[in-house]
C-alpha positions in Angstrom: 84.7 36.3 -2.6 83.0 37.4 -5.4 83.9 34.4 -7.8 82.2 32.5 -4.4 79.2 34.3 -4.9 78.8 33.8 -8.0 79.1 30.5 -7.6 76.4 30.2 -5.4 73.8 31.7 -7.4 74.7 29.3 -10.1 74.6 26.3 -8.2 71.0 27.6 -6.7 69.4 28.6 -9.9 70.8 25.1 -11.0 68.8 23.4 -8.1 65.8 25.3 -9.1 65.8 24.9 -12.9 66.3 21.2 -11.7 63.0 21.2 -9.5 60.8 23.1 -12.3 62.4 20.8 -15.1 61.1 18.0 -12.9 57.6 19.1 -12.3 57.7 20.1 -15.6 58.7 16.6 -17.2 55.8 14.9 -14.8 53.3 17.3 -16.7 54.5 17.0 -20.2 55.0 13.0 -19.8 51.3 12.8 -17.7 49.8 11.0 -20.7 52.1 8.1 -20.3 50.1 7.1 -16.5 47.5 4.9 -17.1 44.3 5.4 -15.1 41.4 2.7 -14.7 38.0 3.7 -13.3 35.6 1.7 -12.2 32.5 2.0 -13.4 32.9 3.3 -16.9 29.9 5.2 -16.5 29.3 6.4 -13.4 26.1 6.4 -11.8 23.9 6.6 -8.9 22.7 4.1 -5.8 21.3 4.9 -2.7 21.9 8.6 -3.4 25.6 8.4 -3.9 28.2 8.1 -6.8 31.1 5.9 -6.0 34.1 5.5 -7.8 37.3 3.6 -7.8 40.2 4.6 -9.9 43.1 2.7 -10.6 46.8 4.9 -11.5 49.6 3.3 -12.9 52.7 5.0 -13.4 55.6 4.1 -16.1 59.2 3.5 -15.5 61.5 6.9 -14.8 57.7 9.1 -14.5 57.6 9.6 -10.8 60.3 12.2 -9.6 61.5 10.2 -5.9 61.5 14.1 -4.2 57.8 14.9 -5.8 53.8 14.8 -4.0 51.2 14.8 -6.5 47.8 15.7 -5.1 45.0 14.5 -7.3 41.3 15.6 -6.4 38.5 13.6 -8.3 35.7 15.5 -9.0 32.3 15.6 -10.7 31.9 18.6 -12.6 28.6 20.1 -14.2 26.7 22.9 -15.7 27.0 25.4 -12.8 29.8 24.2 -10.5 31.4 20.8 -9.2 31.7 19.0 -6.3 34.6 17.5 -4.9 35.1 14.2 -3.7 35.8 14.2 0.4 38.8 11.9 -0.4 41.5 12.9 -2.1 44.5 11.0 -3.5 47.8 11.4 -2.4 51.0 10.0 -4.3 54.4 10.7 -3.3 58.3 9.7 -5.0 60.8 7.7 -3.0 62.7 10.4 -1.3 59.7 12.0 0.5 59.1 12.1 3.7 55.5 12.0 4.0 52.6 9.2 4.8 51.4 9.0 1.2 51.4 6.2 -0.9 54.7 6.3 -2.5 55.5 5.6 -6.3 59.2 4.3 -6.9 61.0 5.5 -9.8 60.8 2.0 -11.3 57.0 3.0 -11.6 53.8 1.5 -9.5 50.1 1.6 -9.0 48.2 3.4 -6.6 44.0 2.7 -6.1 41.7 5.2 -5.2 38.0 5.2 -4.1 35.0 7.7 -3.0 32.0 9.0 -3.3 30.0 12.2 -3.8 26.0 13.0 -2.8 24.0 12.8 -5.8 22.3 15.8 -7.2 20.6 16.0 -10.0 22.8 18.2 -11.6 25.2 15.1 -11.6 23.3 13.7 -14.4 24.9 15.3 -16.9 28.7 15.3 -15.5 32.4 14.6 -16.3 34.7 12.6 -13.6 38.2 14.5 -13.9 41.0 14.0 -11.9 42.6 17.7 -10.7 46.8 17.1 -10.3 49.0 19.4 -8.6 52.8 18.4 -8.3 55.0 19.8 -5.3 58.6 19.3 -5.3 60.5 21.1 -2.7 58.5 24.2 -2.0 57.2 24.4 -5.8 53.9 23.9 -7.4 53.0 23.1 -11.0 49.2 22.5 -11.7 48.6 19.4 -14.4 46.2 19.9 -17.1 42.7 18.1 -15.7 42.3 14.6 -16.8 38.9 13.2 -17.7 38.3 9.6 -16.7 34.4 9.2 -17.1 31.2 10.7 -17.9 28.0 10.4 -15.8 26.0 9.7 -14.0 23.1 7.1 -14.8 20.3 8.1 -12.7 17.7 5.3 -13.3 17.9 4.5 -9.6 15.8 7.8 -8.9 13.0 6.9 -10.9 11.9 5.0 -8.3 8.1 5.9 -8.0 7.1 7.1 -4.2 3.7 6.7 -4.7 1.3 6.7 -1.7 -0.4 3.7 -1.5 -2.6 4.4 1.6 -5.7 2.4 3.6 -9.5 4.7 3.7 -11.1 3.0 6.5 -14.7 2.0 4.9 -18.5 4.0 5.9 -21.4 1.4 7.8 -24.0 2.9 5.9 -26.5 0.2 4.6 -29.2 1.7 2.5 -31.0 -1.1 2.8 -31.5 -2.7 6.4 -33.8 -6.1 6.6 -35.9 -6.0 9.9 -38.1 -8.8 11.2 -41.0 -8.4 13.4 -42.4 -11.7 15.2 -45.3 -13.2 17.3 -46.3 -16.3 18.6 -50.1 -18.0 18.8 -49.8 -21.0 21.4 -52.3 -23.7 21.0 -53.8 -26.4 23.6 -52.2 -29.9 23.5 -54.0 -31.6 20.4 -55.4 -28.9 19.5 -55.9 -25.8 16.4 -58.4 -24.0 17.8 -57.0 -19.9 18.2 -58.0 -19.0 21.5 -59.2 -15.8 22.1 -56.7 -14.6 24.8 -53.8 -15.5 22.5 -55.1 -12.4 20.1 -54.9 -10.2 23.1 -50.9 -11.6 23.8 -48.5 -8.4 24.2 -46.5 -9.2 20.8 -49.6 -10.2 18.7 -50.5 -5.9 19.9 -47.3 -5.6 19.2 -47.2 -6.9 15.5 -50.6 -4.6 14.7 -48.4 -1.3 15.9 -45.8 -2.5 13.7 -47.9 -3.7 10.7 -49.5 0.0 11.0 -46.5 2.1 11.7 -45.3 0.5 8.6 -47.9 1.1 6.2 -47.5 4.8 7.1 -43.8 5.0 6.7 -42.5 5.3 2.9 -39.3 4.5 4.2 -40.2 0.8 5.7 -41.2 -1.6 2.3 -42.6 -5.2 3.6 -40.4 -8.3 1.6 -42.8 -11.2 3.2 -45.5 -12.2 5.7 -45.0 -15.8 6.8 -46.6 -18.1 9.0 -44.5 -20.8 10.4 -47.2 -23.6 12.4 -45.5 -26.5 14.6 -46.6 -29.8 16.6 -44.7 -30.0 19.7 -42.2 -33.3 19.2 -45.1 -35.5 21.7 -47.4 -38.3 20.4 -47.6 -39.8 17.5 -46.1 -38.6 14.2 -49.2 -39.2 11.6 -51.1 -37.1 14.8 -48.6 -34.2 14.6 -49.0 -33.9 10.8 -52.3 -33.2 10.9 -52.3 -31.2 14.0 -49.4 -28.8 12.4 -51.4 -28.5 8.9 -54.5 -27.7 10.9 -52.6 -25.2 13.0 -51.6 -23.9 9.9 -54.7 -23.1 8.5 -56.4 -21.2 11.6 -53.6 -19.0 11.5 -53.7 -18.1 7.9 -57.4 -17.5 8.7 -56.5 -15.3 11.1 -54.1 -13.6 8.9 -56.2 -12.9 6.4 -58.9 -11.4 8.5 -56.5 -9.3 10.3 -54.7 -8.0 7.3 -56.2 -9.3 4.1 -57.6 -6.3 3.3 -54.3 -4.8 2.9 -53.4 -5.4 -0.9 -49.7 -4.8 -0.6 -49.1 -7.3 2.8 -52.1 -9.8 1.1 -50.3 -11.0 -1.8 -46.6 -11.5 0.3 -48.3 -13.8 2.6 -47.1 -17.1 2.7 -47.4 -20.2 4.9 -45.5 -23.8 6.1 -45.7 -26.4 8.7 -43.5 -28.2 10.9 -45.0 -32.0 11.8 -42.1 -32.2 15.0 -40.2 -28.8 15.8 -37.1 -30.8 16.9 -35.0 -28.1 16.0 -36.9 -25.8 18.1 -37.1 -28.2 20.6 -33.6 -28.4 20.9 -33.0 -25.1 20.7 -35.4 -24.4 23.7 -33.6 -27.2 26.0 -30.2 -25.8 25.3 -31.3 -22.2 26.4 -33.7 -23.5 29.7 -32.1 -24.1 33.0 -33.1 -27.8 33.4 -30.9 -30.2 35.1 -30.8 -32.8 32.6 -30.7 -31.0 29.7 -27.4 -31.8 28.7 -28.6 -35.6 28.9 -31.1 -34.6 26.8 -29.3 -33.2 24.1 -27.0 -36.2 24.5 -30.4 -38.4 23.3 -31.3 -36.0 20.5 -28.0 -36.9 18.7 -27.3 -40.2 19.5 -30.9 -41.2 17.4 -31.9 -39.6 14.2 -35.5 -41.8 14.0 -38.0 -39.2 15.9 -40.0 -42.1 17.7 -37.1 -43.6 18.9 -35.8 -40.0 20.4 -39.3 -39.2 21.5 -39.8 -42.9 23.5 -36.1 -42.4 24.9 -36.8 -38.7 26.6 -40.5 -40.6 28.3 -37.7 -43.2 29.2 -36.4 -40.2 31.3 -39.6 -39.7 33.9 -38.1 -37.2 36.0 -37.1 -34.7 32.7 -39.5 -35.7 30.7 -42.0 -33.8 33.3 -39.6 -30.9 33.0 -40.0 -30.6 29.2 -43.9 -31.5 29.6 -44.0 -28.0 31.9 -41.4 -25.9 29.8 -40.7 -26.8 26.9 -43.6 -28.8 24.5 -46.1 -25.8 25.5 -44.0 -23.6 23.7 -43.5 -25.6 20.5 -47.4 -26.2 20.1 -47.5 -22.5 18.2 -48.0 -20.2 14.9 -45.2 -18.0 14.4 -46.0 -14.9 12.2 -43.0 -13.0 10.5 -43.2 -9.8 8.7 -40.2 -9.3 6.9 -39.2 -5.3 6.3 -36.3 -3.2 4.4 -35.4 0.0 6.1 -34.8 2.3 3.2 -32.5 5.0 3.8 -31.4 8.0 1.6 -30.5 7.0 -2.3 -27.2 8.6 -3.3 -29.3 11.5 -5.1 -30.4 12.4 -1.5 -27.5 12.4 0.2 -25.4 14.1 -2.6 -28.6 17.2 -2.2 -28.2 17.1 1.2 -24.4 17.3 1.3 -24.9 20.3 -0.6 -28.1 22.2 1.1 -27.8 20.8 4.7 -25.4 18.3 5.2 -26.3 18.9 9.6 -29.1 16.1 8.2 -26.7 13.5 7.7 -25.3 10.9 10.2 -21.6 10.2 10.3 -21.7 7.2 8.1 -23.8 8.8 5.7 -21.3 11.8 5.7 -18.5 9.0 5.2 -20.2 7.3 2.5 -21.3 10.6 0.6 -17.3 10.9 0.0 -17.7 7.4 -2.1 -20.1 9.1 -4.1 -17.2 11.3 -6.2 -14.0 11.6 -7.8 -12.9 14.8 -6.7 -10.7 15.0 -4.4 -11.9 17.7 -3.0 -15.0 17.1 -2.7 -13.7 14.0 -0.9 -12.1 16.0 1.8 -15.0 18.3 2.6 -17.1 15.2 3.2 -14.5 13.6 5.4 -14.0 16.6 7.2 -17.8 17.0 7.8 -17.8 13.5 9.1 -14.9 15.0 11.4 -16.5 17.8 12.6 -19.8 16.0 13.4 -17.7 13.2 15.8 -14.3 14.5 16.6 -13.9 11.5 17.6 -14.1 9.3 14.5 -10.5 8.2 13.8 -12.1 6.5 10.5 -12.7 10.4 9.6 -9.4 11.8 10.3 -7.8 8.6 8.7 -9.5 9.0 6.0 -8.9 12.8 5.2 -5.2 12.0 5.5 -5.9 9.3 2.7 -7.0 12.2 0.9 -4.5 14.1 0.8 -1.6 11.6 0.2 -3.7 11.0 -3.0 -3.3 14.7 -3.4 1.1 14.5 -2.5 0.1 16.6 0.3 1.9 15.1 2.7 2.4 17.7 5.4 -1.2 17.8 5.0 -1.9 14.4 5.8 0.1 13.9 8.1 -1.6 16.3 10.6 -4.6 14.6 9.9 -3.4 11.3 10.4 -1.9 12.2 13.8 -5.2 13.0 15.3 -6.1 9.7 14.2 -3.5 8.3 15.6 -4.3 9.9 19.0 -7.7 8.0 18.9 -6.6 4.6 17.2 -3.0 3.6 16.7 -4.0 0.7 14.5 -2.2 -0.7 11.3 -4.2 1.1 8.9 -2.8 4.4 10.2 0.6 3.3 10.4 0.0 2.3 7.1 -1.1 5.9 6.3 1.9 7.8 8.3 4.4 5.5 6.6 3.7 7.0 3.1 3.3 10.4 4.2 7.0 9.9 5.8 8.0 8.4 2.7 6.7 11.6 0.2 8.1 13.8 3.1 11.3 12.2 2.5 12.1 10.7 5.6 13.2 7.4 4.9 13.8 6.0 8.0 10.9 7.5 9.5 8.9 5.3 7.2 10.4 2.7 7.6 9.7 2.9 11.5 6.1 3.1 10.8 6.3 0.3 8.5 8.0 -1.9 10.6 5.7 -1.1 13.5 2.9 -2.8 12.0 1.5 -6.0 13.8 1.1 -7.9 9.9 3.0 -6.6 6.8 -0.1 -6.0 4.2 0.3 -5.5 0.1 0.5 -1.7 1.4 3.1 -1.4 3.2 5.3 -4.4 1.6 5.1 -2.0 -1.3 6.3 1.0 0.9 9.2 -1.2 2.5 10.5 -2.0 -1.2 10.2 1.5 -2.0 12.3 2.5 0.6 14.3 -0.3 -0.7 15.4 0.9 -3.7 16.0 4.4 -2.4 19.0 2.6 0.1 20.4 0.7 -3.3 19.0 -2.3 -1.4 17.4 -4.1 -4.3 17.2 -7.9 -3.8 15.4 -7.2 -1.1 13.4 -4.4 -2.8 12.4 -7.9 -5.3 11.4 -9.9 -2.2 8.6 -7.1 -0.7 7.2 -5.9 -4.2 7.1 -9.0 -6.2 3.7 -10.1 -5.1 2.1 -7.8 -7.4 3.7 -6.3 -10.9 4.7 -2.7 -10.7 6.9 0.0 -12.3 8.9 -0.2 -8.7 9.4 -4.2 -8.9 10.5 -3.7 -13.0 12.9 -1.2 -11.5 14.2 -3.1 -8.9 14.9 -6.3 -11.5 16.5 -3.7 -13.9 19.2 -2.8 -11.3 20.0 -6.4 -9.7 20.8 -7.1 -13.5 17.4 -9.0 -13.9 16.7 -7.7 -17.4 14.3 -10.3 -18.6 12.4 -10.0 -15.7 12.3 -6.3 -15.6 10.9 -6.1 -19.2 8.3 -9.3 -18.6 7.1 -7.4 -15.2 6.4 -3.8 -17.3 3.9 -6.0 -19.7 1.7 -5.8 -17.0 2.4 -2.4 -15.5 -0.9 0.1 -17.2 0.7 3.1 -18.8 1.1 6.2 -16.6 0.0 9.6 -17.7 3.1 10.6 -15.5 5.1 8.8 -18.3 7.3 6.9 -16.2 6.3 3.3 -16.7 6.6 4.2 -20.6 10.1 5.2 -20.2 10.8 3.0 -17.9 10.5 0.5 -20.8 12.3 2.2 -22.9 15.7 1.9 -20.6 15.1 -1.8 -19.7 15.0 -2.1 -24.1 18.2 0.3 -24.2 20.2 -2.3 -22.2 18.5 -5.3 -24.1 19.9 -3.4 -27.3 16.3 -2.9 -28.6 16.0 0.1 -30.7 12.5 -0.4 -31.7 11.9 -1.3 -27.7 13.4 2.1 -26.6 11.5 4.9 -29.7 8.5 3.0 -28.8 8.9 3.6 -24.9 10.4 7.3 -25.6 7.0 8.4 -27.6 4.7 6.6 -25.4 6.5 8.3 -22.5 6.3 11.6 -24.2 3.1 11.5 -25.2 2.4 11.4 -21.7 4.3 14.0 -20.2 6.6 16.2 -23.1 9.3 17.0 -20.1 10.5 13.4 -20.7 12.4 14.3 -24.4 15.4 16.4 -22.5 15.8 13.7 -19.9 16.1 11.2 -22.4 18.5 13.3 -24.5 21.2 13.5 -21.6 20.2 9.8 -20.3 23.4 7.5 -20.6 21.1 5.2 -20.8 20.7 6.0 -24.1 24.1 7.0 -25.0 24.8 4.1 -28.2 21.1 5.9 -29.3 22.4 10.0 -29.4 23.5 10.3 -33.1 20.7 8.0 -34.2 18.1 10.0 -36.3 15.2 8.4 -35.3 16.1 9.1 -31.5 16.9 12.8 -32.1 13.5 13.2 -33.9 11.8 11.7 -31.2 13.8 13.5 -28.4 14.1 16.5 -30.2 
């Protein structure tokens, strides 16, 4: 019995040493499996790091009664993150739903992804193994694969590029003022009851109200004497010219004596008002007077058009009654500017009593600065002098996305929303989405617009890029060079075009265009390309030397000297 025992313990401790010698064998021979990842560099698109790794085991490696369970992960200064799926690998004689690995060796392919952060950029792949034979577990040393990640997707600029809705002020309104002096058939003669007509009074209020008014400035006084388009032609001439003169007479005597209206006044004459006759027979409610103006454009010779309407008895009484009275006349035009408040006035009045103002005036006083600001307490007196302005609300959440408020904005742009769901405020709530960072809420907005504008096709290939969708980030931003279309080239592979589209980006004093050149040189191999994007970048904005110096990007440049004394 006790020889049986002893057996027993021999044979078990056998079976054990056998299991830890195999787990052991896998971990000392783990050099021998070849692993393939794909990319080399890892990086990020659309928020997310994918991988794909390829394992290929030797002859005689893979124990037939052994699991290995390999977890990929990214590791990084301050912790790691796992990738959600694992890799399983399991030898011949295991009973299990893994891929399985004969002893004559194999390949098993693996691929994930992980959530960017932006801790991520400066990260090592490793594979994490753990062997289980039979109850036992041997950890394998880590196995590096990759570094990463490339993060040149995130540059992607989410700039706001929303609509203001433009003020009505005119600071300078023409007015006209007119009257007519009718004469007699065949004659020039200015009848004394004409001078008592309701708009000759009329024009003498208006002439006085303003000579007393700085803010009305007289362009032109202009007299305007017509022959109605009867009898004959060499009649009407002189009949207009004389015309002419009585009421330049009268002019003179009536206002002459006024040095600023004397020396605007001006005068013409009209032998055949055939214009105005026309005119007059399109507006009246004769019968025929379609016929009529059939005969005006059929014959461009006025006595032919003249003897063709007497060919028509029955309208040619009409027009005798209504119509050639009228064009037998002296029209007087005074030509005025309303003046309103110069920018100097408005700007003092916007700050000693801006109640004076009207709402365009408050809209326009917020074209008058650069201060943001200032822009906004402007817009938001225009708001609080018509609550109703959706131009005013509109236009403080313009504001405000200029600021990168875009809660802000938002709540502004919602009230105009209430009064006027139009495109421009679509527009508007699409970027503040966008800098809120609700993609697909931006997108909606976008989309929800009747007509895509330059606007939002540059907010739709913003949002582009952000889902790793970049020909058609190209297709919405290419009418117009920007550091987002250079950015969307550089990733579709497009490196020629990238670089030709940043020649006509303007520097940044973010930076970002600047080093934006400096990767699209990196991948062209241009050294000189990449220092002179790095020190224009960092010239702008210093915070860009430690990105660059754990950029990937820029990995062929890290023990050049000229990069480290730029970077440094």
């Amino acid at each position: 019995m006790k020889n049986f025992t002893r057996l027993f313990v021999i044979l078990l401790a056998a079976v054990l040493m056998s299991g830890c010698s195999s787990l052991d064998k896998m971990k000392k021979n783990a050099n021998l499996v070849k692993y393939e990842i794909t990319p080399k560099v890892l990086e990020t698109h659309a928020g997310i790091v994918a991988a794909q790794v390829k394992a290929t085991y030797p002859e005689k490696y893979f124990d037939k009664n052994t699991t290995l369970k390999i977890t990929p992960v990214l590791v990084y200064e301050g912790g790691e993150t796992a990738f959600d799926e694992l890799l399983y690998a399991q030898g011949e004689k295991v009973l299990a739903n893994n891929k399985s690995v004969s002893w004559t060796g194999g390949t098993i392919n693996w691929s994930g992804d992980v959530n960017y952060i932006p801790e991520m950029k400066v990260s090592e792949f490793m594979l994490r193994v753990e062997a289980e034979r039979k109850g036992k577990t041997l950890a394998f040393d880590p196995i590096k694969l990759a570094d990463g990640v490339i993060a040149t997707s995130t540059l992607v600029e989410d700039h706001a590029k929303p609509i203001v809705l433009k003020d009505k002020y005119q600071r300078i309104v023409p007015e006209q003022k007119m009257a007519d002096i009718l004469y007699i058939i065949n004659r020039s003669d200015i009848r004394p009851a004409e001078l008592k007509a309701e708009d000759i009074q009329a024009l003498k209020d208006y002439v006085a109200l303003v000579m007393q008014n700085d803010r009305m400035e007289v362009k032109g006084v202009t007299t305007s004497s017509y022959a109605s388009p009867d009898g004959p032609l060499t009649l009407n001439e002189k009949l207009s010219v004389q015309r002419g003169k009585a009421a330049e007479k009268y002019l003179q005597k009536e206002y002459g004596k006024i040095p600023e209206l004397a020396e605007l006044f001006s005068s013409q004459t009209t032998a055949e008002d055939w214009d105005g006759f026309k005119a007059l027979v399109q507006e009246s409610s004769m019968a025929d007077k379609e016929l009529i103006l059939r005969v005006l454009s059929m014959y461009q010779d006025p006595v032919v058009r003249e003897q063709e309407i007497k060919n028509m008895s029955t309208a040619y009484e009409a027009l005798a009654d209504e119509i050639l009275p009228q064009l037998r006349r002296s029209k007087f035009i005074v030509d005025v500017n309303l003046v309103g408040l110069s920018d100097e006035e408005i700007l003092n009045a916007i700050k000693n009593d801006p109640s004076i103002l009207s709402l365009e005036q408050l809209l326009y006083a917020a074209t008058l600065t650069e201060d943001p600001m200032e822009m906004l307490k402007d817009y938001q007196l225009a708001a609080e002098k018509e609550p109703k302005c959706y131009r005013a609300w509109n236009n403080i959440g313009w504001v405000y996305l200029s600021m990168g408020k875009a809660d802000e904005a938002m709540q502004a742009l919602e009230k105009a929303k209430a009064l006027k769901n139009d495109d421009n405020v679509k527009n508007n709530m699409g970027f503040a989405a966008l800098l809120q960072g609700d993609i697909q809420a931006a997108a909606e907005y976008f989309n929800s617009m009747s007509a895509a504008t330059p606007e939002s096709r540059f907010g739709l290939g913003t949002i582009a890029i952000h889902e790793g969708k970049y020909d058609q980030a190209v297709n919405f931003l290419s009418d117009k060079p920007s550091m987002n279309l250079a950015l969307a080239q550089l990733l579709k592979g497009d490196l020629n075009k990238a670089k030709t589209t940043m020649e006509s980006v303007k520097p940044c004093k973010c930076g970002a265009p600047s080093y934006l050149k400096a990767v699209i040189a990196a991948r062209l191999d241009d050294k000189d390309g990449v220092i002179n994007g790095l020190r224009e970048a960092i010239g702008y904005n210093s915070e860009w030397k430690n990105y660059a110096r754990t950029d990937l990007e820029f990995a062929k440049f890290f023990l050049d000297d000229t990069f480290d004394s730029v970077t440094k």
